[in-house]
C-alpha positions in Angstrom: 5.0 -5.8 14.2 7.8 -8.2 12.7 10.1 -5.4 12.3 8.5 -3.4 10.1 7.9 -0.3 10.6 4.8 1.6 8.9 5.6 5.7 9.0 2.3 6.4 7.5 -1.4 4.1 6.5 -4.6 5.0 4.7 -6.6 4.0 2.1 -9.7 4.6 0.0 -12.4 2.0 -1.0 -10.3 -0.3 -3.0 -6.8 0.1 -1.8 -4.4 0.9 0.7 -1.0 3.3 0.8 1.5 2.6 3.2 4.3 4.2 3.6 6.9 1.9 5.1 10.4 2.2 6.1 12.6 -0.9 5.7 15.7 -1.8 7.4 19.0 -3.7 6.5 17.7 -7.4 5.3 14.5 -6.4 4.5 12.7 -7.3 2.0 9.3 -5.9 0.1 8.1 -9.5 -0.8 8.4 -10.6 3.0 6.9 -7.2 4.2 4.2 -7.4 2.1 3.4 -11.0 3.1 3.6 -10.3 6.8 1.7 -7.0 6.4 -1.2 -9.2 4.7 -1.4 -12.2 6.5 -1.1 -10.6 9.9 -4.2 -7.9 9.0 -6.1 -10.1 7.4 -6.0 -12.3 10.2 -6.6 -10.2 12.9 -9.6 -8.3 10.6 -11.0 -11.9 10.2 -11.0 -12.8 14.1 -12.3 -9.1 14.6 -15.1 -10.2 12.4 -15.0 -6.4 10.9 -16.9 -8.2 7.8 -19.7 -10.3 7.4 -17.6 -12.5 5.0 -13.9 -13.8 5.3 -11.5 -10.5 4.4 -8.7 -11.3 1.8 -6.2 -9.1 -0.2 -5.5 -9.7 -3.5 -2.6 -11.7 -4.6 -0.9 -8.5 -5.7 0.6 -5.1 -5.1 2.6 -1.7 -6.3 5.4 -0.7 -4.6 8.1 2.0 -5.1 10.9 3.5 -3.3 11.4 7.1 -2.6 14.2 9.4 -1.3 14.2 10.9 1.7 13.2 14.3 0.5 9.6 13.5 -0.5 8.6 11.7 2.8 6.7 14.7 3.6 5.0 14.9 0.7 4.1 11.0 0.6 2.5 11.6 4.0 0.2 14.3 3.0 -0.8 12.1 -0.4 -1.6 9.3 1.8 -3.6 11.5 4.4 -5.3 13.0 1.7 -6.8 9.9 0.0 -10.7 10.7 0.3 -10.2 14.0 -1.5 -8.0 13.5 -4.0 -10.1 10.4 -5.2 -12.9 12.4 -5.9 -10.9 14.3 -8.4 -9.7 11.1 -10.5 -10.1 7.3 -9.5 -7.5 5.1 -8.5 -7.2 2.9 -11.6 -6.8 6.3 -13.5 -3.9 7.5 -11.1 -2.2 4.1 -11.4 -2.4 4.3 -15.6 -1.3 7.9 -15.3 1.6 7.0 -13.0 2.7 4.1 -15.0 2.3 5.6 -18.3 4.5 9.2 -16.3 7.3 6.9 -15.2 7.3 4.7 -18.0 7.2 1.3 -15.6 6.2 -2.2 -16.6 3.5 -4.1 -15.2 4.8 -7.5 -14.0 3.5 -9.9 -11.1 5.9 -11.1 -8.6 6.3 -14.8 -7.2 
């Protein structure tokens, strides 16, 4: 779709991982725009929900090297299990807090 290319998708009640690979000229703004706007579309025509589907204005993304691909995979396949272990707002504070990153909203 568009050029982008998704390696690996799955989610768990109140969000979604992706894990996307991006060519030359790419970038994570547009992707992320095009990724939303064509699902929520196409979940809206599909009627999937009773009411109209939107994503929120936001999102997280970071880049990884090439050696933890594997390992990305199998955290975004694994989604239902590890989230009944901790929820997804205390992974995102523990993650943040890890790798000492700033909260800031784009656009």
């Amino acid at each position: 779709m568009k050029g982008i290319h998704i390696d690996f998708i799955n989610g768990h009640l109140e969000h979604v991982h992706c894990l996307i690979s991006m060519g030359a000229g790419q970038n994570i703004d547009k992707i992320l725009m095009l990724l939303k706007g064509e699902s929520s579309n196409w979940i809206n025509k599909s009627k999937l929900f009773p009411d109209k589907f939107e994503w929120q204005d936001g999102y997280f993304a970071v880049s990884i090297s090439e050696s933890a691909v594997n390992r990305v995979r199998d955290y975004i396949k694994s989604q239902e299990e590890h989230h009944k272990k901790k929820s997804f707002n205390e992974e995102y504070q523990e993650f943040m807090s890890k790798y000492n990153f700033i909260y800031f909203v784009s656009g």
